[in-house]
C-alpha positions as a printed NumPy array, in Angstrom:
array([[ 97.018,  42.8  , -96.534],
       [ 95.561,  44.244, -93.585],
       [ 92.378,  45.363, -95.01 ],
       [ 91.492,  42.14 , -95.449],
       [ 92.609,  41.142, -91.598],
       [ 91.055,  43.964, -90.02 ],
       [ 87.083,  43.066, -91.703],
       [ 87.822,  39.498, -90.469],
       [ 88.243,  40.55 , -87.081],
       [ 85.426,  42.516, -87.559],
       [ 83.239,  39.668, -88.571],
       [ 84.282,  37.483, -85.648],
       [ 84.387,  40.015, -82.71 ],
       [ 80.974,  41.893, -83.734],
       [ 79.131,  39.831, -81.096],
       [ 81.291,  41.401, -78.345],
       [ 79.726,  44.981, -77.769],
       [ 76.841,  42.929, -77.158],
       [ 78.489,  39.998, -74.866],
       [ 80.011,  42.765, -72.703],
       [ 76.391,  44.416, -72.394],
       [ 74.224,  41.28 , -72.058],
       [ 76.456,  38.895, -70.128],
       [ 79.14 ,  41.729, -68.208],
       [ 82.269,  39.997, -69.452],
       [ 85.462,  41.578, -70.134],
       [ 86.408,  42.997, -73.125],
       [ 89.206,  39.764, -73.875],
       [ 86.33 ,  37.184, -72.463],
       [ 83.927,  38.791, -75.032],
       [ 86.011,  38.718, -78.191],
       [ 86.886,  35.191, -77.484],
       [ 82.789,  34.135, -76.799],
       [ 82.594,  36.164, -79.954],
       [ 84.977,  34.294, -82.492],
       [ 83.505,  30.884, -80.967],
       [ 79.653,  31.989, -81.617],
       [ 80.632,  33.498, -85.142],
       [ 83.196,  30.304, -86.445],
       [ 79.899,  28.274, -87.816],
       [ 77.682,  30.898, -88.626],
       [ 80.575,  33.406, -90.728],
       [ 78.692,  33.051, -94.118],
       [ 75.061,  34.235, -92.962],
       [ 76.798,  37.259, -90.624],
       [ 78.694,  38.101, -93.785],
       [ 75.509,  38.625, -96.026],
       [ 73.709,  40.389, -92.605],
       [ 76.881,  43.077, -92.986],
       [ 77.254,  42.953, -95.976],
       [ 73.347,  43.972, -96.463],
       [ 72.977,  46.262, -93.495],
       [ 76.672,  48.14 , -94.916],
       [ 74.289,  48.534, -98.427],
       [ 71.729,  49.734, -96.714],
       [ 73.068,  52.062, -94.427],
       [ 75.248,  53.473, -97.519],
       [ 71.795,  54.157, -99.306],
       [ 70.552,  55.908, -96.422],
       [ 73.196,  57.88 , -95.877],
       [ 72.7  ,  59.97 , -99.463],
       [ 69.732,  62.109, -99.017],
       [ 72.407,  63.933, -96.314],
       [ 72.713,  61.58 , -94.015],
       [ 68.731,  62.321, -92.956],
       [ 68.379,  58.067, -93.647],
       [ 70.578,  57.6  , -91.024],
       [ 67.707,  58.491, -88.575],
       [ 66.698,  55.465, -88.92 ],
       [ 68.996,  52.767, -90.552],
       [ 71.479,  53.71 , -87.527],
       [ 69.393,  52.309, -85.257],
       [ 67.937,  49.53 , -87.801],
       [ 71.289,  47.522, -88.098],
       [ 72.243,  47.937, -84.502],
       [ 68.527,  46.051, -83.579],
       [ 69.591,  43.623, -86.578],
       [ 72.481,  42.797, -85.317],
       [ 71.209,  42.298, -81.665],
       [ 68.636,  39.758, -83.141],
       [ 71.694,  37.52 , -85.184],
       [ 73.041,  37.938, -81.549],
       [ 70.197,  36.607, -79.829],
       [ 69.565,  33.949, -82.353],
       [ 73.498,  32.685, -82.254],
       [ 73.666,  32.65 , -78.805],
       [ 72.67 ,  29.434, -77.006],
       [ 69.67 ,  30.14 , -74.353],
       [ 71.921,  29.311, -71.158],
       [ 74.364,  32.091, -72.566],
       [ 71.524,  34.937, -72.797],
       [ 69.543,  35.047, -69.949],
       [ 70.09 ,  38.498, -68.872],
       [ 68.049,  40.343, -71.465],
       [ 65.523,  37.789, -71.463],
       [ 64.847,  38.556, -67.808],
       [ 64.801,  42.185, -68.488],
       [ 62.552,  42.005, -71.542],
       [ 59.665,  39.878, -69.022],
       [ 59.748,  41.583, -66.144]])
């Protein structure tokens, strides 16, 4: 029974590492932004996961030497979803980073 609770929070509060990092809010603030954002977009986050968990499982078999990469791969991945769920009035910090 928890199993299932504990990858649902997952799902819903993955968008807070990068709430707290882009926009400085609290950890509580963040998971709530996060579970709003996430509520009508659950199903294409799900198959992101879902295909980033596959892929980082593959590279993790020639010793972990994949990792090197994929590591790095999904956490860029998952910033884009981020960037692409958020509206543009909520992400203006990294935008004004990224030009100058």
């Amino acid at each position: 029974m928890s199993l299932p609770l504990a990858l649902t929070y997952a799902l819903f509060a993955g968008f807070a590492p990068y709430l707290v990092a882009d926009r400085g809010m609290d950890a509580f603030a963040a998971i709530a932004t996060s579970f709003r954002l996430v509520r009508h977009r659950w199903g294409a986050l799900l198959v992101l996961r879902l295909q980033l968990g596959a892929l980082l499982a593959l590279a993790a078999l020639p010793l972990g030497l994949g990792l090197i990469w994929a590591g790095p791969y999904a956490v860029a991945a998952l910033g884009v979803a981020f960037d692409a769920a958020v509206p543009a009035t909520l992400s203006t910090a990294s935008k004004k980073t990224l030009s100058g």
